[in-house]
C-alpha positions in Angstrom: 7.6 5.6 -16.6 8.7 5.3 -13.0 6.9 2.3 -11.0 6.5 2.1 -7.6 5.2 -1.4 -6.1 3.7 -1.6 -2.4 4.2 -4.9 -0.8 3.0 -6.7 2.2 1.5 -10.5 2.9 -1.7 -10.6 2.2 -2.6 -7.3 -0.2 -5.9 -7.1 1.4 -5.8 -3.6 3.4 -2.1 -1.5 3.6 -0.6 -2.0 0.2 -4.5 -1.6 -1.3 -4.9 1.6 0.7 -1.2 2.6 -0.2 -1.9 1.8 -4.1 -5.3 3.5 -4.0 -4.0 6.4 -2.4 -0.9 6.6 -4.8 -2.9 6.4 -7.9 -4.7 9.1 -6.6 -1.9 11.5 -5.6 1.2 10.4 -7.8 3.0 12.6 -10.3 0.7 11.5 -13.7 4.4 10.4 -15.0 4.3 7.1 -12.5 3.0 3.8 -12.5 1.3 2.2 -9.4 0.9 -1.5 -8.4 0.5 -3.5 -4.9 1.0 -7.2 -4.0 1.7 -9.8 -1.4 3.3 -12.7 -0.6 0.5 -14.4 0.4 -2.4 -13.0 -1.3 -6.1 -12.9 0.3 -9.4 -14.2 -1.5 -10.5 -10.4 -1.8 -9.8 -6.3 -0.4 -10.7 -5.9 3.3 -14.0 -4.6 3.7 -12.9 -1.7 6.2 -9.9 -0.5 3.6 -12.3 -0.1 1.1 -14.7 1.5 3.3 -11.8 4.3 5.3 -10.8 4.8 1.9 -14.5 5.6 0.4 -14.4 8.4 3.6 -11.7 10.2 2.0 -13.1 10.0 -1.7 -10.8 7.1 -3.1 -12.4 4.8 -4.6 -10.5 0.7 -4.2 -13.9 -1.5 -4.4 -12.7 -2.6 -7.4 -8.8 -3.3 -7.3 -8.0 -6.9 -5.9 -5.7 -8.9 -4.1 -2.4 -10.1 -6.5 0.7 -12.5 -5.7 4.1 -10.7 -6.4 4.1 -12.4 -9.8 1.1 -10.4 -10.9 3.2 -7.3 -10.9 6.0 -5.8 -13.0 8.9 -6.5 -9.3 11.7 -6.4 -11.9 10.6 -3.1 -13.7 10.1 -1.2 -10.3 11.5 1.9 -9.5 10.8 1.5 -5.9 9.3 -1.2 -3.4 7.7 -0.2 -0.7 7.3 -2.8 2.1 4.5 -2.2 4.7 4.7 -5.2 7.2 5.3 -4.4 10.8 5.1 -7.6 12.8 4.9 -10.1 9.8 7.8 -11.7 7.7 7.4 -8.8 4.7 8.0 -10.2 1.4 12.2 -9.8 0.2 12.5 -9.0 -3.8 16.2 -9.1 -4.9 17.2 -6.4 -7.6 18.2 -3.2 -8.1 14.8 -1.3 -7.2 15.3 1.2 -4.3 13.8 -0.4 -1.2 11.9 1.1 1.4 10.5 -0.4 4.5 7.3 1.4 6.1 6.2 -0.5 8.9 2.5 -0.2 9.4 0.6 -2.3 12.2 -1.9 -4.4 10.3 -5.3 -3.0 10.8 -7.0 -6.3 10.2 -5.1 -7.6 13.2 -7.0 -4.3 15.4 -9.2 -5.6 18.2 -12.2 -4.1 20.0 -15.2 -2.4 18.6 -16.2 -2.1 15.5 -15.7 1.5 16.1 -12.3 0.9 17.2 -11.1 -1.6 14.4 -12.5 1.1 11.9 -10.2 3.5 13.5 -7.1 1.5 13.2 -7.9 1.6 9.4 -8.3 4.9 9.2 -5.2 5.4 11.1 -3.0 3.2 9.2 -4.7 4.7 6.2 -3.5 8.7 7.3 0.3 7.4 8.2 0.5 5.8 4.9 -1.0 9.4 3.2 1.4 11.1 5.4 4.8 8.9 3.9 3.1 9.1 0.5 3.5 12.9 0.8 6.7 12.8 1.7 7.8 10.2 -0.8 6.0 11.9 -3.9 7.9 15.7 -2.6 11.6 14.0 -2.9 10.8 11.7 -5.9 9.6 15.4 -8.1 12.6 17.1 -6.4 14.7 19.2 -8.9 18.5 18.2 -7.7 
């Protein structure tokens, strides 16, 4: 089965939104996993909550170091840091680099913090479309 892996530091909101939102949407043929380098004590309250909005459901996945995943049987690795040192995996896996802002890093209102989730959330959807049309691609 093909695997793809999301990656950033801390696994707590853009890889959890990008693995939520990949199990929902991949091919049933593909396997789907997120980590970081630096892994956080638990999911970010607003992924989980931006996420519920669009009927994914990632209350119970949870944070995991990049030895909790299967790096060296990935098809693909998806890195999702913007402004932070993003994890580097050696190998033969394709890699791809998505640079998201962090939405835990968003300041202002509640309102507005929310926002940047749900924004971060709809980019990554938006690659994720994208990425699942050329990876089922007939050459």
């Amino acid at each position: 089965m093909p695997t793809v892996v999301f990656l950033c530091v801390a696994n707590a909101a853009r890889s959890q939104m990008a693995e939520g939102l990949a199990q929902a949407r991949a091919p049933k043929d593909w396997k789907v996993f997120s980590a970081g380098s630096n892994p956080a004590s638990q999911v970010s309250r607003r992924a989980t909550e931006v996420m519920r909005e669009i009927g994914i459901d990632i209350s119970q996945q949870k944070p995991k170091g990049m030895d909790e995943v299967p790096l060296g049987k990935a098809d693909v690795i998806v890195t999702l840091c913007a402004d932070e040192v993003c994890p580097v995996v050696p190998g033969n896996a394709r890699k791809l680099h998505w640079p998201f802002p962090d939405p835990a890093a968003a300041a202002g209102s509640e309102s507005e913090q929310r926002q940047a989730f749900r924004d971060v959330r709809d980019e990554i959807d938006r690659k994720l479309k994208d990425f699942w049309k050329a990876a089922t691609a007939r050459p």
